[in-house]
Structures are given as structure tokens and as C-alpha cells.
C-alpha positions as CSV (number, residue, x, y, z in Angstrom):
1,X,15.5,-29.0,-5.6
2,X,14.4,-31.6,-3.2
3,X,17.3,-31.6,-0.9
4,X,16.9,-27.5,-1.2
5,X,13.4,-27.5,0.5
6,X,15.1,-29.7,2.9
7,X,17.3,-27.2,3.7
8,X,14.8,-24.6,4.1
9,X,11.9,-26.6,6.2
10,X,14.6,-27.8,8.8
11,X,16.1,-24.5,9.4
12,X,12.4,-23.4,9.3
13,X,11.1,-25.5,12.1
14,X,14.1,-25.3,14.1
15,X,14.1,-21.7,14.8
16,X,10.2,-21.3,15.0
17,X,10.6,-24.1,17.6
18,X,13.0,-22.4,19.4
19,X,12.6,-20.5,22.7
20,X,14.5,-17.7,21.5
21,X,12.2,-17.3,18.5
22,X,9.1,-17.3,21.1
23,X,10.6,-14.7,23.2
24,X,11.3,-12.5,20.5
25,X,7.6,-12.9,19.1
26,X,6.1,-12.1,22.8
27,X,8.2,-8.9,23.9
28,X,6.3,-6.3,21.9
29,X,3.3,-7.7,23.1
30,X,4.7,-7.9,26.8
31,X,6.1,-4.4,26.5
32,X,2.0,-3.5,25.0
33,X,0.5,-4.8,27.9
34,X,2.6,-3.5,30.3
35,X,2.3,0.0,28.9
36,X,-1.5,-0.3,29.0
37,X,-1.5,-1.5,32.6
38,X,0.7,1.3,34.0
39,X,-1.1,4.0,31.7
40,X,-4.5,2.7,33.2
41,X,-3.4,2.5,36.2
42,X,-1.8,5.8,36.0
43,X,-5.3,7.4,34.9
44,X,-7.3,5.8,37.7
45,X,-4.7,6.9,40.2
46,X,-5.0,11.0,38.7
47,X,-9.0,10.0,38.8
48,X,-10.6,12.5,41.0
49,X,-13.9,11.6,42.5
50,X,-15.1,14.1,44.2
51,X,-14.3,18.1,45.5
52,X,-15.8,19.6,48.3
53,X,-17.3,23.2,47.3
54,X,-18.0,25.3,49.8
55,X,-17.7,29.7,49.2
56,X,-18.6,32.9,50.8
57,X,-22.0,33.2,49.1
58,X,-24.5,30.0,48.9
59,X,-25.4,31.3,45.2
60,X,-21.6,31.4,44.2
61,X,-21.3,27.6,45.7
62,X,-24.5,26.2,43.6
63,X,-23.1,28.2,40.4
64,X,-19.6,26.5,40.8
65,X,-21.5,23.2,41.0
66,X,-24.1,23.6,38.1
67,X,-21.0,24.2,35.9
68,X,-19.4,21.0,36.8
69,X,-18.3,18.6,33.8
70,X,-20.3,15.2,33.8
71,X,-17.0,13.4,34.8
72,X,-16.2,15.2,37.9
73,X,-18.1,15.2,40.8
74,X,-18.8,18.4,42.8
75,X,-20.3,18.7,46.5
76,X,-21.5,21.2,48.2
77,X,-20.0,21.8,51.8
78,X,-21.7,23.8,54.5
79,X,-18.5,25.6,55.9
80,X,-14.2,25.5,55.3
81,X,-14.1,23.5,58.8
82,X,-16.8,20.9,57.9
83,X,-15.3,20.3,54.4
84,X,-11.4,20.4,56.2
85,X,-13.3,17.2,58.5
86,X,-14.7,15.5,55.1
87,X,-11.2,16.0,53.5
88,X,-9.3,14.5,56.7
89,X,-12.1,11.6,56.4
90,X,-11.3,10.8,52.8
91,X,-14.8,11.7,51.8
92,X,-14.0,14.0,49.0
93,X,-10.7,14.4,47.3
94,X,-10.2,18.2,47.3
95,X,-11.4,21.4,48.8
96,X,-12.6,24.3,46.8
97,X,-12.9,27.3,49.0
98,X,-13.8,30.4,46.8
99,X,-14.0,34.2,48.2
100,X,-15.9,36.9,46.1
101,X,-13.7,40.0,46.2
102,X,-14.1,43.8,44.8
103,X,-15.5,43.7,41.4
104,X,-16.3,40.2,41.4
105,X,-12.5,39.0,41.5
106,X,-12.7,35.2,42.8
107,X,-9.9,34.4,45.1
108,X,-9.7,30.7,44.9
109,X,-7.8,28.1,46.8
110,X,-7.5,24.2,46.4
111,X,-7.0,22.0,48.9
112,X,-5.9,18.6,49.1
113,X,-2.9,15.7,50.0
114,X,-2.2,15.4,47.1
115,X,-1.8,16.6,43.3
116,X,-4.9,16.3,41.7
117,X,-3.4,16.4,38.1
118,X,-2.7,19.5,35.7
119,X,-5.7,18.8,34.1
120,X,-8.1,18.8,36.9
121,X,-6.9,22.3,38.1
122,X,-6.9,23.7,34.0
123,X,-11.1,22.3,34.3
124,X,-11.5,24.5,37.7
125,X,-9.7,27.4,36.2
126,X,-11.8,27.5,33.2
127,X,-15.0,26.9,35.6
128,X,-14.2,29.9,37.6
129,X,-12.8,31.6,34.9
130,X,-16.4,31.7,33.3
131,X,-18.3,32.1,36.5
132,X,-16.0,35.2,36.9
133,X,-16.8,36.7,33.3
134,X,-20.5,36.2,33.9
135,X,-20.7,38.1,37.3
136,X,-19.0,41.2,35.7
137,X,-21.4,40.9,32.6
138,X,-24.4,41.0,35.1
139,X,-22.7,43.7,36.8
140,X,-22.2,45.6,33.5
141,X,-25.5,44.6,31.7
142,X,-24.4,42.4,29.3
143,X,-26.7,39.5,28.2
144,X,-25.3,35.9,27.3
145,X,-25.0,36.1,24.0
146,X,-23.0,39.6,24.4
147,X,-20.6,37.6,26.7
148,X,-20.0,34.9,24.3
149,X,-19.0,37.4,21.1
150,X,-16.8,38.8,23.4
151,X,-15.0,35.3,24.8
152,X,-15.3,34.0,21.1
153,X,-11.6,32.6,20.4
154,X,-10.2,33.6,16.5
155,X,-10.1,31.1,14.3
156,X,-6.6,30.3,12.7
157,X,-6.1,27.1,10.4
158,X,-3.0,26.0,8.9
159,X,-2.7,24.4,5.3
160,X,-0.1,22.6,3.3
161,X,-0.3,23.2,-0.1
162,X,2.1,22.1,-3.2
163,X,2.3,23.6,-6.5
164,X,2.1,21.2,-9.8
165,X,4.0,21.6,-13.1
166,X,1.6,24.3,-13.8
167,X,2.7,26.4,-11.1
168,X,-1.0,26.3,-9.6
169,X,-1.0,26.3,-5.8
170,X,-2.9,22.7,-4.8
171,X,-4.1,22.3,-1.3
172,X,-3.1,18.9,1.0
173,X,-3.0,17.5,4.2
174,X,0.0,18.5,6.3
175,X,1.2,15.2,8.2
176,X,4.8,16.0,8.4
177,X,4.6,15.6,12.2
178,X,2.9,12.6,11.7
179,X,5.0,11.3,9.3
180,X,8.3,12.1,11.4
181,X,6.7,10.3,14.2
182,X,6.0,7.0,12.0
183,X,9.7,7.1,9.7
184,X,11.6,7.1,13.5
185,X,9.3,4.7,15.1
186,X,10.0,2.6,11.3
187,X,13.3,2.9,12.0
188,X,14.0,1.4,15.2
189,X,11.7,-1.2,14.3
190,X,13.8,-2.2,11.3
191,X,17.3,-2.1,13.1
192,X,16.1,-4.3,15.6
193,X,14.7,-6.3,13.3
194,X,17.6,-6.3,10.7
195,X,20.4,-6.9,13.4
196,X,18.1,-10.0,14.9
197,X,18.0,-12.0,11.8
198,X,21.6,-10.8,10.4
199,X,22.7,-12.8,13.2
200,X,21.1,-16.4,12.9
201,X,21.8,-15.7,8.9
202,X,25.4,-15.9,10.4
203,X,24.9,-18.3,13.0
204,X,23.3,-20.7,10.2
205,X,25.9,-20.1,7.7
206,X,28.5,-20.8,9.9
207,X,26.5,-23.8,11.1
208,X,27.3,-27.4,9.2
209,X,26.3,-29.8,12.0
210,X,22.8,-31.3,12.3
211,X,21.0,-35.0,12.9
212,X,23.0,-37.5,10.6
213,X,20.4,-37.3,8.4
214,X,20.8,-33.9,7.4
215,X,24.5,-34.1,7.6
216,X,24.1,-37.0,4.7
217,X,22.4,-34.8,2.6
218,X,24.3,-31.8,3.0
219,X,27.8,-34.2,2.5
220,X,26.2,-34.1,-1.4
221,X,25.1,-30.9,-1.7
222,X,26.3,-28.2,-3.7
223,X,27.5,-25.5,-1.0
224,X,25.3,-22.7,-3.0
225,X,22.0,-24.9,-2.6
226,X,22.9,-24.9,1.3
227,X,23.9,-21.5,1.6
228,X,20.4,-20.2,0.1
229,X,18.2,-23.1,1.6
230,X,19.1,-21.3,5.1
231,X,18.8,-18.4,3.9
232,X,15.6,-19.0,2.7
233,X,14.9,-20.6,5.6
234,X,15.1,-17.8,8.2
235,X,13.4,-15.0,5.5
236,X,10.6,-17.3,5.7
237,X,10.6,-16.9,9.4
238,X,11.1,-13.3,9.5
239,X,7.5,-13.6,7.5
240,X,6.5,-15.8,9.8
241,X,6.7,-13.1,12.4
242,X,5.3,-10.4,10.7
243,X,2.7,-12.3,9.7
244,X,1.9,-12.9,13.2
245,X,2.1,-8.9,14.0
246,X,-0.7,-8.3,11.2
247,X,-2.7,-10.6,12.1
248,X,-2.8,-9.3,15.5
249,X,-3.0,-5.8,14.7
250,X,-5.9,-6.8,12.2
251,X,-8.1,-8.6,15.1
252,X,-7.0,-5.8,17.9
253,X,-7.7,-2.9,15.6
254,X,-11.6,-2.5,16.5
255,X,-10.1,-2.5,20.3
256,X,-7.1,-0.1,19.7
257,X,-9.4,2.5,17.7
258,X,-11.5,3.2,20.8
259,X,-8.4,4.1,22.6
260,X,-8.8,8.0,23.7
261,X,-5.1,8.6,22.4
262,X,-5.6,6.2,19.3
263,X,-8.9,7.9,18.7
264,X,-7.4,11.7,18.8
265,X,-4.2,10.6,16.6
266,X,-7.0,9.1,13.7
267,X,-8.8,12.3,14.2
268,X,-6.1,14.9,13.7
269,X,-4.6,12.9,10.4
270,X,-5.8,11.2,7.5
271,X,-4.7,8.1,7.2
272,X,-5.7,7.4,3.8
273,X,-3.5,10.5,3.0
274,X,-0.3,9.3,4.9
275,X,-0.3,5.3,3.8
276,X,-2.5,5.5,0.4
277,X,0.4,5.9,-1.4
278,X,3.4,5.3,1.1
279,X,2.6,1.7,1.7
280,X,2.0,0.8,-1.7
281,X,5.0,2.6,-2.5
282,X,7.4,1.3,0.0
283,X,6.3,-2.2,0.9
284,X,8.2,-3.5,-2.0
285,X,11.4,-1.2,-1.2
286,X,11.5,-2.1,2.4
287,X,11.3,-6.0,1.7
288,X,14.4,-6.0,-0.9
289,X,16.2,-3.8,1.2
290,X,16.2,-5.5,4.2
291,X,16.7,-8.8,2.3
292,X,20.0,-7.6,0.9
293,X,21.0,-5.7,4.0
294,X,20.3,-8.8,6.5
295,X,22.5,-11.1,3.9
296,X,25.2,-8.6,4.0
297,X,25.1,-8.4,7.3
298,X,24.9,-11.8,8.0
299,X,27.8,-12.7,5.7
300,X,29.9,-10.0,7.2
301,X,29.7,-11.0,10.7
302,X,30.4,-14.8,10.1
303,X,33.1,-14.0,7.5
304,X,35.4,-11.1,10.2
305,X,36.8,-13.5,12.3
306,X,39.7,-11.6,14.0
307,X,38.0,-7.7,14.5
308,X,34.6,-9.4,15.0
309,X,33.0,-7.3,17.6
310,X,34.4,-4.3,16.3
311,X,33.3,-4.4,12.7
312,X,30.2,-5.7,14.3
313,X,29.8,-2.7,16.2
314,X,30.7,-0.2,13.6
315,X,28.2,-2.1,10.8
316,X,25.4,-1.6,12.9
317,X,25.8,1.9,13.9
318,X,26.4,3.1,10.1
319,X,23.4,0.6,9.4
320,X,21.6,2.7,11.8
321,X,22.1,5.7,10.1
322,X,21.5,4.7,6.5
323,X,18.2,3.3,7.9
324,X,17.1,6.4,9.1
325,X,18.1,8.5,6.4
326,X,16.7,6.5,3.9
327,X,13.3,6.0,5.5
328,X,13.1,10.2,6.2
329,X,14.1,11.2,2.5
330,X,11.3,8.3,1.4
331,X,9.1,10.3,3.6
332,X,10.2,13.8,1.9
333,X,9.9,12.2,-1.8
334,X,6.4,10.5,-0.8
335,X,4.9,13.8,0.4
336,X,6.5,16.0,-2.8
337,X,3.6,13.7,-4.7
């Protein structure tokens, strides 16, 4: 038992130690940061500052700007040349020039150098949109509240419901998007992670040099207490790296929650309803499985020595598959519950 723990804390140290082993336990968090960079970057660059208002009628021009959202910033422009001059000085980022037609129809026209985003000209459309309504109810004699009942949107909810042994209808949670969404993501996760460790389980197994010291003790050692030492030795750092991931995810989470896109996804799903039972329920299945499949794997690649790269090749593509249809009917059986 001695000479097995050997085994195990010298394979340990050597592939925690390794630069390989670094470099796969910094990508994700490269690949992170680099995602957040260019996605902040991106939203400062679509960032408007400021539009240049100016219209046929002062009132329209001052209506257009008391409407404004409290993230963009309007100003009011005496004339189409003297915002054109601002515009061509970089003093404001767009041009809103607005004509009142027959029966209040705005003709509107931005102008800028660039694209100021979809989202920017959806705001203005809704802005005008309004102002637009309003003038005719004026025009029409329609108070506010009138104008509201009439612009009031239906309301239309969807609900997933199930039906027990009873046949009574129950109501639940629809996640199935979600859930689609987290079984693929799952799945490339796994592969990657199943065909890194499948092969240093092979290139350990096939490995019998060392120092002399460990080549002394595995010269009297019975070939099963060195074939599952390694192997023990790299599950224990698989662990090692998911540990890692937890414990990063576990101190990040307070930062990653107020996230506007992490915020909006924890929002639109319950999460207690999506892992309460899933992760209790698959934690277990997904660590024997992957044990089994990264020893298989491992013991096929080092034991095909003449059609290597093709069996190789073909393993991992049918491992592929399995993984992902095992994962979605897990998903499908979870939410039948």
C-alpha cells in the first residue's frame, strides 16, 4: 500500500508541476478575460454620448428631449446647419432632424459617421413613436390616460405544466431552452475534458521510466498496483482542476451576478428549479462515467499501436456523440420529474 501512494503522489506532482498542466488550468480563464475585454470594449465603442436635436417647431425639439432616457444624452440645436458644424466637430454623435407633417406625421432623419447601434435607433423610434401618438390624441381630444388604454400591449404568458399519476394537470417552470443551452455547453466541456486526461492516462501507462528511485520500486511491484497508482494519480488531478474551477466560480460569483447578461439569464429562470434536483442527481453519474470512459479511452489509445490515429479519431467522435446524447435524454428524464 506504501509503494501504491508512491505511485500516485509522483505522478501527482509531476503533472501538476508541469507547464502543460498550467496552461490547460489558465485557458478558460484567458479565453474569460478576453471575452470580457472585447465585450466591454465593444459596448463603450456602440456608447453614444450625445445627439444633436434640432426640428421644425421649438416645442417639438424640447418634447423630443424631455422624453430622453437617463442614459442618453440629448441637445438641443438651434438649426440643421449649426448642428451639421457640431457633428463635423465631433461635439455630438448624431443628428436628429425632425419635420412635423399633415396630421402630425413626424418625418425623421438621423444623421451621423457612423452606426450608432440597433438599439440606439429602436430608443429613438419608440421616442418619436410616443411623441407622435400624443400629438394626434391632443388633436383628437383624448387625455393621457385614454392614450395609455389604447397603447396598453396584451398580456400573453406561457406555462409548462406536467400531469402526475393522477392525471391532474401540475404547473412548472419551462427551462427547456435553458436547459438545452447548459446540456451542449456540458458537453463540450466534458469532451474536452475526457479526451485531455484519456491521453496522459495513456501516456502514463505506457510510461515505465522515472528517477532510479522509482524505477526500484516499480522493478517490485505488482503491475496492477502501478497500473492504478497512475491512474489514481491523474483522477486526482483532474480534481485538482475542478476544484480550482469552483473555487473560482465561488469567489467570482458576487462579481459575475451583477453582470447585465448574467443578471437577465438569473432573472428569466429559476435556478433552484433547473439544478435542485439535476445536480444532486447527476453529480454522481457524471463522475463514474467519465471515470470509466477516460480509462477506456486511455487504455485504448496506448493498447492500438498500428491504426492509432485512426481508432483515435473514430473513438472520439462516437465519444462525442454518446456524450451528448446521454447528457440531453438526462435532461429530458430530469424535467419528466
Amino acid at each position: 500500500m506504501n509503494k501504491f501512494w508512491v505511485i500516485v503522489g509522483d505522478v501527482y506532482k509531476k503533472n501538476v508541476r508541469s507547464i502543460s498542466f498550467l496552461i490547460m488550468l489558465l485557458v478558460p480563464f484567458i479565453l474569460g478575460g478576453i471575452i470580457y475585454v472585447a465585450s466591454y470594449f465593444g459596448g463603450q465603442s456602440n456608447e453614444v454620448d450625445t445627439i444633436g436635436i434640432t426640428a421644425d417647431s421649438a416645442e417639438l425639439a424640447e418634447g423630443i428631449n424631455a422624453a430622453a432616457p437617463e442614459d442618453y444624452d440629448f441637445k438641443l440645436v438651434d438649426s440643421r446647419d449649426a448642428g451639421e458644424r457640431e457633428l463635423s466637430a465631433e461635439q455630438i454623435d448624431g443628428l436628429l432632424f425632425v419635420e412635423s407633417g399633415e396630421n402630425h406625421q413626424l418625418n425623421v432623419t438621423l444623421y451621423s459617421e457612423s452606426s450608432l447601434g440597433q438599439s440606439t435607433e429602436l430608443t429613438l423610434q419608440q421616442i418619436l413613436s410616443s411623441i407622435q401618438t400624443n400629438l394626434r390624441a391632443e388633436e383628437l381630444g383624448l387625455s393621457s390616460n385614454e392614450v395609455q388604454s389604447l397603447n396598453q400591449t396584451a398580456t400573453f404568458n406561457q406555462q409548462r405544466v406536467s400531469f402526475n399519476d393522477a392525471n391532474e394537470m401540475e404547473l412548472g417552470d419551462d427551462n427547456e431552452g435553458f436547459n438545452f443551452v447548459i446540456s451542449f455547453a456540458a458537453t463540450i466541456v466534458l469532451f474536452v475534458f475526457i479526451i485531455t486526461y484519456a491521453g496522459i492516462i495513456s501516456q502514463e501507462i505506457a510510461s515505465e521510466k522515472g528517477t532510479r528511485i522509482m524505477e526500484v520500486i516499480l522493478s517490485s511491484t505488482r503491475a496492477q498496483v502501478h497500473f492504478y497508482g497512475k491512474l489514481v494519480g491523474i483522477l486526482l488531478v483532474a480534481f485538482t482542476q475542478m476544484l480550482v474551477y469552483v473555487a473560482a466560480f465561488a469567489i467570482s460569483y458576487q462579481w459575475l451576478k451583477g453582470i447585465d447578461v448574467v443578471e437577465n439569464v438569473l432573472d428569466s429562470v429559476s435556478i433552484q428549479g433547473v439544478f435542485g434536483t439535476f445536480l444532486i442527481f447527476t453529480s454522481l453519474v457524471f463522475s463514474i462515467r467519465d471515470l470509466y470512459l477516460c480509462c477506456i479511452s486511455g487504455i485504448m489509445w496506448f493498447t492500438s499501436h498500428q491504426n492509432r490515429r485512426y481508432i483515435k479519431s473514430y473513438f472520439t467522435s462516437y465519444l462525442f456523440i454518446f456524450d451528448w446524447l446521454f447528457i440531453r435524454d438526462l435532461f429530458r428524464f430530469v424535467r419528466s420529474w
